[in-house]
C-alpha positions as semicolon CSV with decimal commas, in nm:
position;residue;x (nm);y (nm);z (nm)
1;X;-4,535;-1,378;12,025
2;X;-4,494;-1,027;11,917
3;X;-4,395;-0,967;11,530
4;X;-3,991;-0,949;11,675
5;X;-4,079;-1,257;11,798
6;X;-4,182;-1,408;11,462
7;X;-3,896;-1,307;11,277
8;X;-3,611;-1,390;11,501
9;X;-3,850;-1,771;11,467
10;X;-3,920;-1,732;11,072
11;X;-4,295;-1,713;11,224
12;X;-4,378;-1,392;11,099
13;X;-4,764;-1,399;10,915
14;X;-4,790;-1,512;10,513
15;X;-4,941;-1,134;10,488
16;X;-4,543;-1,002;10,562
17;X;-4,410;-1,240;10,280
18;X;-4,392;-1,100;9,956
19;X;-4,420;-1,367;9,701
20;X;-4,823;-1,331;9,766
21;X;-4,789;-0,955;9,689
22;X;-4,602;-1,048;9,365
23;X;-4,938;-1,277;9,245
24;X;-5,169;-0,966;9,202
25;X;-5,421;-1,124;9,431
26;X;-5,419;-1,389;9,243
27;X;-5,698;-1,687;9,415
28;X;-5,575;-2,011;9,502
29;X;-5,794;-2,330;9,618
30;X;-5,904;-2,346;9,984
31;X;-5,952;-2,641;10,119
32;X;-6,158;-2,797;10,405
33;X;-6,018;-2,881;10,780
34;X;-6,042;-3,244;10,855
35;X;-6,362;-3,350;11,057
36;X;-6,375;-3,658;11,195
37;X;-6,207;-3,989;11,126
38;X;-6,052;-4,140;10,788
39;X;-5,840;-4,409;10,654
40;X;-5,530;-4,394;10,413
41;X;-5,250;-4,577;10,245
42;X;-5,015;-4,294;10,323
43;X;-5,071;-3,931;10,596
44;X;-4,828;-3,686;10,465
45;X;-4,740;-3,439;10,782
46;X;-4,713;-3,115;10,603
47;X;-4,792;-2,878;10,317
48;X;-4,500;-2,732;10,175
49;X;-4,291;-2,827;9,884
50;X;-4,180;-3,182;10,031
51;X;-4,561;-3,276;10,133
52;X;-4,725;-3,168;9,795
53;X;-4,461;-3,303;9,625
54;X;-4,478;-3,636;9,752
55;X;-4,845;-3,625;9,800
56;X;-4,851;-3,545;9,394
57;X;-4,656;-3,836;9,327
58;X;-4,807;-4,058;9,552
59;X;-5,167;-3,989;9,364
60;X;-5,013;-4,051;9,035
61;X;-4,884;-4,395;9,153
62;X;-5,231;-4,515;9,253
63;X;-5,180;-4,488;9,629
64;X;-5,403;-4,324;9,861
65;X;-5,317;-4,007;10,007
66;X;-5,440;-3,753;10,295
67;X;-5,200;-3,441;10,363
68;X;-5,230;-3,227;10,694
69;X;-5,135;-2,892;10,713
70;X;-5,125;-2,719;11,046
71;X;-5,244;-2,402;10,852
72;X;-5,232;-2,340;10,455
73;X;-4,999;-2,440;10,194
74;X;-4,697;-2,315;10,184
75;X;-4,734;-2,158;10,492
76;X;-4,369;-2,275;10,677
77;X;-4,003;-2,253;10,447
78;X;-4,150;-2,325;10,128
79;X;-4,352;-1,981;10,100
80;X;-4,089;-1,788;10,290
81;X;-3,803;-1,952;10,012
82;X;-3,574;-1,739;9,841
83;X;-3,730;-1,885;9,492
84;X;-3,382;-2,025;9,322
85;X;-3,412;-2,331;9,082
86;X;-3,066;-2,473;9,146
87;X;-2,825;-2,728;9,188
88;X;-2,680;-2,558;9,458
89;X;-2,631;-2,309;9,692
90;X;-2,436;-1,996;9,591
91;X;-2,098;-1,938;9,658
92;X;-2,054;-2,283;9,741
93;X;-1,967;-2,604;9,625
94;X;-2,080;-2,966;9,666
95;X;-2,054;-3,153;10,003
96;X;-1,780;-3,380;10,002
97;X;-2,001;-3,606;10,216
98;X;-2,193;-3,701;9,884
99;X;-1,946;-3,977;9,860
100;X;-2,064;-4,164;10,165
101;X;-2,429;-4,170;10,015
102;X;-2,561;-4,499;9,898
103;X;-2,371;-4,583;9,529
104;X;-2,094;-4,315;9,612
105;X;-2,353;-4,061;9,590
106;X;-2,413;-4,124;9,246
107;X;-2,829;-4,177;9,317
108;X;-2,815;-3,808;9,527
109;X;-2,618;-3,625;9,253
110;X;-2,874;-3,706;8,987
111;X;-3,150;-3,565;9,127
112;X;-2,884;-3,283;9,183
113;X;-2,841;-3,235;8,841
114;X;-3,141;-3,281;8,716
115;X;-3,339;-3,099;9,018
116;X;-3,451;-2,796;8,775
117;X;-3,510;-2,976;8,469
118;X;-3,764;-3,142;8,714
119;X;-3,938;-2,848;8,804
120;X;-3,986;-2,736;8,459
121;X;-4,134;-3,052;8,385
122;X;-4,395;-2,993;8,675
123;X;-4,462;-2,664;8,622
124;X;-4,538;-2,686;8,247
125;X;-4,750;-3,005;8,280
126;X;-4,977;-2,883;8,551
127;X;-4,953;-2,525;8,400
128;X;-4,895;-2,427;8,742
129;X;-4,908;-1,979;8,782
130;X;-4,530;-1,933;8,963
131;X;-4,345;-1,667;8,751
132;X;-4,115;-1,927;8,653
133;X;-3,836;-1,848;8,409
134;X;-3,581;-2,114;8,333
135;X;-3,300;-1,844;8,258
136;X;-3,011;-2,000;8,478
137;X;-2,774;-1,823;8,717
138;X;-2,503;-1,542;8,726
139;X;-2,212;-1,581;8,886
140;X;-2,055;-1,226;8,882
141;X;-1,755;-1,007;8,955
142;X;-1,674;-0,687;8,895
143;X;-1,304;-0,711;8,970
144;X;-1,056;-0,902;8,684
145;X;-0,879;-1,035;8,934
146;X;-1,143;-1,287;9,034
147;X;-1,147;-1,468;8,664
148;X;-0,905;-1,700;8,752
149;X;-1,150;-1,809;9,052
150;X;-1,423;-1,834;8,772
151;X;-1,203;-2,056;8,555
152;X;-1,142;-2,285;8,876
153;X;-1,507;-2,293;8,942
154;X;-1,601;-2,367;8,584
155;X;-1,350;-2,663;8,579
156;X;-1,479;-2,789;8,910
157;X;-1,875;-2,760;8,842
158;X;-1,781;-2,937;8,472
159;X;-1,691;-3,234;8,628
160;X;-1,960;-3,257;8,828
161;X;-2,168;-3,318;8,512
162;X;-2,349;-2,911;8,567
163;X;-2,198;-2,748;8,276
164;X;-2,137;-2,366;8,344
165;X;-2,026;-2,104;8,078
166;X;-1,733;-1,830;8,149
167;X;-1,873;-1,472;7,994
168;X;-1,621;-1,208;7,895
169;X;-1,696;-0,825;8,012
170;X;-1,912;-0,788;7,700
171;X;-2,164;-1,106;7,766
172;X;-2,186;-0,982;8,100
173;X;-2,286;-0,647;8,046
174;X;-2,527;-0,812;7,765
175;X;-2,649;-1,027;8,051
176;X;-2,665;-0,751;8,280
177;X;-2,761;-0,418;8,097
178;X;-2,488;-0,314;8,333
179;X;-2,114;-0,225;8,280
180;X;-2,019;-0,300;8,629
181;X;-1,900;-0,638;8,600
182;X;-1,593;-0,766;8,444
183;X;-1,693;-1,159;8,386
184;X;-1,951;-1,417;8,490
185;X;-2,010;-1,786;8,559
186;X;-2,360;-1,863;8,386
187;X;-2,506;-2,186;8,497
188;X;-2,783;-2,209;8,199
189;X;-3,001;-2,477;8,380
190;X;-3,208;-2,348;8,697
191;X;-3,392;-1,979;8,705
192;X;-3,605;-1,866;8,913
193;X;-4,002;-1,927;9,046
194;X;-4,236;-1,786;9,287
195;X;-4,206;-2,070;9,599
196;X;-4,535;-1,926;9,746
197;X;-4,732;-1,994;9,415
198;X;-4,522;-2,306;9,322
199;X;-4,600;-2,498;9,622
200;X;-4,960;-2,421;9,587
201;X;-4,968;-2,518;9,237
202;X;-4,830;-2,872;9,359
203;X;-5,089;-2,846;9,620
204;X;-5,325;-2,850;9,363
205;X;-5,209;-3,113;9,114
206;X;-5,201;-3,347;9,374
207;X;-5,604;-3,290;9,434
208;X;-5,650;-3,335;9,104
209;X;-5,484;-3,684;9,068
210;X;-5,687;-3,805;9,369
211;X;-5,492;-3,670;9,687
212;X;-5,697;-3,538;9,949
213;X;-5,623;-3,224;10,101
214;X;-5,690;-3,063;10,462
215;X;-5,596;-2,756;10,613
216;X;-5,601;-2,550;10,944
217;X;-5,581;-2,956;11,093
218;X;-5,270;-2,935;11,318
219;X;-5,131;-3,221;11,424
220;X;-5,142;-3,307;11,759
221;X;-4,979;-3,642;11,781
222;X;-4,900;-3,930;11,606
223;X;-4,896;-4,271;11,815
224;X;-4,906;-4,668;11,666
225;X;-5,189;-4,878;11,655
226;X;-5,096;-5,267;11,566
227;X;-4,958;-5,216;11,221
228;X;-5,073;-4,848;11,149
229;X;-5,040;-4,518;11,295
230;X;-5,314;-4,293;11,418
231;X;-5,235;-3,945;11,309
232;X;-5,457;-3,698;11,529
233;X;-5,578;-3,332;11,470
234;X;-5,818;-3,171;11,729
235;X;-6,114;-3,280;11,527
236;X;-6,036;-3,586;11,336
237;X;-5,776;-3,891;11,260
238;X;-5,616;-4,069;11,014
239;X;-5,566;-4,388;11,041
240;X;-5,279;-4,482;10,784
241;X;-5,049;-4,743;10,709
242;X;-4,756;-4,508;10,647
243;X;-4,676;-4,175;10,789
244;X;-4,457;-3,930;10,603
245;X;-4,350;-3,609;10,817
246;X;-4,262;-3,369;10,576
247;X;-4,281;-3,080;10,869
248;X;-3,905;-2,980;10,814
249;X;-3,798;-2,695;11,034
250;X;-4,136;-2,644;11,129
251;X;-4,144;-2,946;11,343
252;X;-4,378;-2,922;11,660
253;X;-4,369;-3,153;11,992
254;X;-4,617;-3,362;11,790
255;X;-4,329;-3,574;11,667
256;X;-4,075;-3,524;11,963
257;X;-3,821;-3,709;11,796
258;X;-3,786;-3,480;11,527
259;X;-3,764;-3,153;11,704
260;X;-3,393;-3,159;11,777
261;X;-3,265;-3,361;11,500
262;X;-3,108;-3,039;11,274
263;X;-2,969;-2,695;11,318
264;X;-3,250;-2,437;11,264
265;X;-3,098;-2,104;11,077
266;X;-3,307;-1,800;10,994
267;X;-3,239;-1,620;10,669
268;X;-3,465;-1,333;10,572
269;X;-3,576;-1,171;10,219
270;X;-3,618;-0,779;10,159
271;X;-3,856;-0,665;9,780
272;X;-3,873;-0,373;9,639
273;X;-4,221;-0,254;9,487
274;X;-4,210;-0,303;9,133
275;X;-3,943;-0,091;8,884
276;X;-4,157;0,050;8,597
277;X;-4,201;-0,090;8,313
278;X;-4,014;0,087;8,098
279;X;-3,701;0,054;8,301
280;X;-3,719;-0,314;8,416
281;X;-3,703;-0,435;8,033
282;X;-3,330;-0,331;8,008
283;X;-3,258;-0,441;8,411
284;X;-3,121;-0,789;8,379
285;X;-3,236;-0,885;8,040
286;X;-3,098;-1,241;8,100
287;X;-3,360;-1,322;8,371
288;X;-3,070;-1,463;8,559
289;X;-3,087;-1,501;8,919
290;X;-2,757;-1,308;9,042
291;X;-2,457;-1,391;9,290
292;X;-2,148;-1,191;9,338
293;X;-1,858;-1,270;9,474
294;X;-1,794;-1,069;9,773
295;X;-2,201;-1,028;9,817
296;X;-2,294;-1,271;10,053
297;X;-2,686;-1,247;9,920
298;X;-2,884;-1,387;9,614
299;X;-3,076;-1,101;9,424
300;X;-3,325;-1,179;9,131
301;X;-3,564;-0,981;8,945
302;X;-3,893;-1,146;8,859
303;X;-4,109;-1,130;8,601
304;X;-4,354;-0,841;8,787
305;X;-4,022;-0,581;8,768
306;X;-3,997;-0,688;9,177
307;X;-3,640;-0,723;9,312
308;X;-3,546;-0,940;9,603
309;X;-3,239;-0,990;9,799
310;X;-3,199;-1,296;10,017
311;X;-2,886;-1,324;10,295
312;X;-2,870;-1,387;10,650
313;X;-2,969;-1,096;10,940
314;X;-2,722;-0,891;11,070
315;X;-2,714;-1,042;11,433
316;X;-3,004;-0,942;11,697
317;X;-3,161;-0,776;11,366
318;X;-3,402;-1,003;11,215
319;X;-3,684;-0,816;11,228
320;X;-3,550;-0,496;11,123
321;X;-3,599;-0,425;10,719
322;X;-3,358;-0,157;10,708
323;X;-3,013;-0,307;10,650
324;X;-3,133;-0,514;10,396
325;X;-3,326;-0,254;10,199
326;X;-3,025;-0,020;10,222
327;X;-2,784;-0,318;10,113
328;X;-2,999;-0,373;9,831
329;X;-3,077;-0,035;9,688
330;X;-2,691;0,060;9,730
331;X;-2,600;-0,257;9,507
332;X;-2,882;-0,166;9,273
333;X;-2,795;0,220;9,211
334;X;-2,450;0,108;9,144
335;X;-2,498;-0,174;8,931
336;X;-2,741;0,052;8,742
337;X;-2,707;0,409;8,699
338;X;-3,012;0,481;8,583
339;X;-3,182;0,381;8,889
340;X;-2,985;0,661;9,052
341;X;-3,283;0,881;9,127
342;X;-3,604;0,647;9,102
343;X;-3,722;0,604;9,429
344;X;-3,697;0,218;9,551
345;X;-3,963;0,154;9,794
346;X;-3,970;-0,170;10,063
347;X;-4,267;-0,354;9,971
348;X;-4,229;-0,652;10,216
349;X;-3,969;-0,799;10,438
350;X;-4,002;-1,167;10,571
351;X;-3,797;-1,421;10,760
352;X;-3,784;-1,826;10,732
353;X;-3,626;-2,139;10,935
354;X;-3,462;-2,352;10,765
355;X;-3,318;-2,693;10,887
356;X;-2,970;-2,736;10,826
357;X;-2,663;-3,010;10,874
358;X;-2,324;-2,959;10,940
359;X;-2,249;-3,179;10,613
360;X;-2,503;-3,002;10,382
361;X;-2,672;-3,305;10,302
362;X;-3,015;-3,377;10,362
363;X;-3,166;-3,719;10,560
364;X;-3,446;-3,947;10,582
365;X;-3,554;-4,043;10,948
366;X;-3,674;-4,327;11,070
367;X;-3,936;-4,317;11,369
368;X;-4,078;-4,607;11,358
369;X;-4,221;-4,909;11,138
370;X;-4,373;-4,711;10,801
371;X;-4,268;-4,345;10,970
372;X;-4,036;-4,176;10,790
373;X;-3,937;-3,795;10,843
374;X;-3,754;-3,642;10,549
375;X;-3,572;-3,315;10,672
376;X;-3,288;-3,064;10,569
377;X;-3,207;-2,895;10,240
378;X;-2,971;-2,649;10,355
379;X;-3,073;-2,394;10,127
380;X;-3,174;-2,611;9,800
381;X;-3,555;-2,667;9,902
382;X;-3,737;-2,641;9,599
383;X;-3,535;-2,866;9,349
384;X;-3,441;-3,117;9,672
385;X;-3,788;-3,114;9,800
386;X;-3,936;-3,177;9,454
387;X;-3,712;-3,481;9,354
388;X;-3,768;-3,613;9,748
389;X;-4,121;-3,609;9,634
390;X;-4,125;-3,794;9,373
391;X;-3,821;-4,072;9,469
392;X;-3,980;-4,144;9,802
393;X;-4,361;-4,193;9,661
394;X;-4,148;-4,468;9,447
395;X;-3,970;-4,617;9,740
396;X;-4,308;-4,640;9,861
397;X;-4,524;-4,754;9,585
398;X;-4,260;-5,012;9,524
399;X;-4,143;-5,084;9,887
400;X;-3,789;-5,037;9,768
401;X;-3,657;-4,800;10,047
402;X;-3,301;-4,948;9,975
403;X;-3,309;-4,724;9,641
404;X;-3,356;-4,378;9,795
405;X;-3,040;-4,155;9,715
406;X;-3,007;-4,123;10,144
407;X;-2,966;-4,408;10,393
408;X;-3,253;-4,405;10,618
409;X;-3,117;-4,354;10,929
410;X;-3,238;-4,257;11,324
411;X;-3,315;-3,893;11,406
412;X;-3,034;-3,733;11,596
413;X;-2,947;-3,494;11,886
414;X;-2,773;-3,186;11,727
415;X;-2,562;-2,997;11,993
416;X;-2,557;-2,681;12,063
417;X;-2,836;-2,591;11,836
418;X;-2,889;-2,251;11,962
419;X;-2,534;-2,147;11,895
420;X;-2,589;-2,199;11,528
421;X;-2,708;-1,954;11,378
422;X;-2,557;-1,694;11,533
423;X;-2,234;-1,831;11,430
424;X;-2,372;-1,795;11,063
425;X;-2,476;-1,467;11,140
426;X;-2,147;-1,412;11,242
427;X;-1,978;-1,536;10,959
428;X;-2,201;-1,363;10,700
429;X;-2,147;-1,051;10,875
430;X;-1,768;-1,103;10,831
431;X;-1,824;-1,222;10,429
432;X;-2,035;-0,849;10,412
433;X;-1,714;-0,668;10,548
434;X;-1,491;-0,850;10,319
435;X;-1,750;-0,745;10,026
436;X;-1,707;-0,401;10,104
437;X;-1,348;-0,410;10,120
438;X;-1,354;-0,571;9,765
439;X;-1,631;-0,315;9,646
440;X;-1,915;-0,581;9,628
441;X;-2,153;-0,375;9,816
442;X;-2,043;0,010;9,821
């Protein structure tokens, strides 16, 4: 594939993705391909957040481990992420489909709620390097029209047990170090973390609690022997009791049954090189990740003085920076004036595939006796992908799959799969003219 290719696939090379610039060449741990043949309690199919999360966990517990990873951590979604602690995806609100989760949902929306708590715990216990600030989220507006929509929003997310506080023009602009914006919705719980590092980090812990690690070992199939699966690379196999494909949207025909069973979307980031110093201090002093309403995008500034804006392609233009960049730096020079003639330079542009439902909710697949394949967190990878981690290792340590938050349930046949994401193309594209109109984005 040429680099077009790679975009319009969320394929493009690690080197393109800009939470590796934003480590300072920071080194991480390399580990070893697998050669020759092994036995295991558990393969885990997978490096990314799901697989090191689980793999983590699984260590901890006492049970024996061996994660695969076609190439190196992090490599598919969970280094291409948008980096958001939250409890949910912006703009939107919960799936009403909760409600037909085991318990009335109740099991799914606690790890909901307490998805970045979670994350803080991790990160501060394995001291893991991710730029992570637990500063919350900004809901903003810059029209006073729109606080009646923050009061309804405050109401509804309040009853969902994720408390969220209304800021006047004056806390916002506090918040901000901006005077563009009339009121906010700040959701104090959640911030903001470099996926790239993060996911290493887990990668990591989990080989120091015992779990043993391979990479550049592709998996080439995964077939049943008696009562356990042989899980085969092109030199070596695992012979396990339980397999765990934690591939996500990055499924190959290794597991067939899994390569059709979600709607694939590709959203793309843009970052600027770092602002200096001795302006980024007064950019965003909250540390908030930011929403508007009327900008269908996420922007954040990290702890390097790197911004990043996170949305969906214009259509047939995934591997083109420039509407992105120019989106960006128009919402930044307005937001903040005194950005007006700093120059704001592209330092990387990436894409991702994500797997997606039409009910938002995520499912565990059954393939067979001990094969499970987690898949789809429409948008809400690293907090989903951390709890998965952890509650499946317990459903499996304890053989209590009847007390995961998700039914575990056959992999599906999604029609129509290519149509999807251009519809969401379409539709953002229609949410960025509507932003204009409302003077989100010019």
């Amino acid at each position: 594939m040429d680099d077009r290719a790679l975009y319009r696939t969320g394929r493009i090379g690690l080197e393109h993705v800009g939470w590796l610039k934003a480590m300072d060449g920071a080194s991480l741990p390399r580990y070893p391909s697998l050669e020759g043949d092994l036995s295991t309690d558990v393969a885990v199919v997978g490096g990314g957040l799901l697989g090191t999360s689980l793999a983590l966990h699984l260590a901890e517990r006492g049970v024996g481990v061996v994660l695969l990873e076609a190439r190196q951590i992090g490599f598919g979604a969970s280094g291409r992420n948008a980096g958001h602690v939250a409890t949910h995806v912006e703009g939107m609100r919960l799936p009403p489909g909760i409600k037909r989760l085991p318990e009335g949902g109740a099991r799914y929306m606690e790890l909901v709620r307490s998805g970045p708590a979670a994350v803080d715990q991790i990160v501060r216990r394995f001291d893991i390097a991710c730029n992570y600030t637990a500063n919350g989220h900004l809901i903003l507006t810059n029209r006073g029209d729109d606080l009646r929509h923050l009061e309804t929003e405050q109401r509804y997310w309040d009853s969902q047990g994720i408390t969220m506080v209304l800021l006047d023009a004056a806390a916002t602009e506090a918040a901000m170090g901006s005077l563009r914006f009339k009121a906010a919705l700040h959701q104090r719980s959640g911030g903001r973390i470099n996926p790239y590092a993060y996911t290493n980090g887990l990668a990591s812990a989990a080989a120091s609690v015992g779990a043993r690690i391979f990479t550049h070992s592709a998996v080439t199939s995964v077939r049943q022997r008696g009562e356990r699966w042989v899980v085969a690379t092109g030199s070596g196999n695992v012979l396990a009791h339980r397999v765990i494909a934690c591939t996500n949207a990055y499924v190959t025909e290794a597991i067939p049954a899994m390569t059709r069973a979600f709607y694939p979307g590709i959203p793309a980031i843009v970052s600027f090189k770092p602002v200096a110093a001795s302006l980024a201090d007064a950019l965003v002093p909250s540390g908030a990740t930011l929403s508007q309403l009327g900008l269908p995008a996420a922007v954040q500034k990290d702890v390097t003085g790197r911004f990043y804006f996170a949305s969906i392609p214009p259509l047939g233009r995934a591997a083109r920076s420039e509407p992105f960049a120019r989106t960006l730096g128009t919402w930044l020079r307005k937001t903040f004036p005194q950005l007006a003639s700093v120059p704001l330079e592209v330092e990387a542009y990436w894409s991702g595939r994500t797997a997606n439902t039409l009910d938002a909710l995520p499912r565990i697949h059954g393939i067979g006796p001990g094969f499970l394949a987690p898949i789809a967190c429409n948008g809400l990878g690293i907090t989903t992908c951390t709890q998965f981690g952890r509650v499946l290792a317990e459903a499996i340590h304890r053989d209590r799959y009847d007390e995961l938050p998700t039914r575990v349930t056959p992999p599906g046949r999604y029609p129509l799969r290519s149509l999807y994401d251009p519809a969401v193309g379409l539709m953002v594209s229609g949410m960025r003219l509507r932003g204009r109109m409302r003077g989100a984005l010019d």
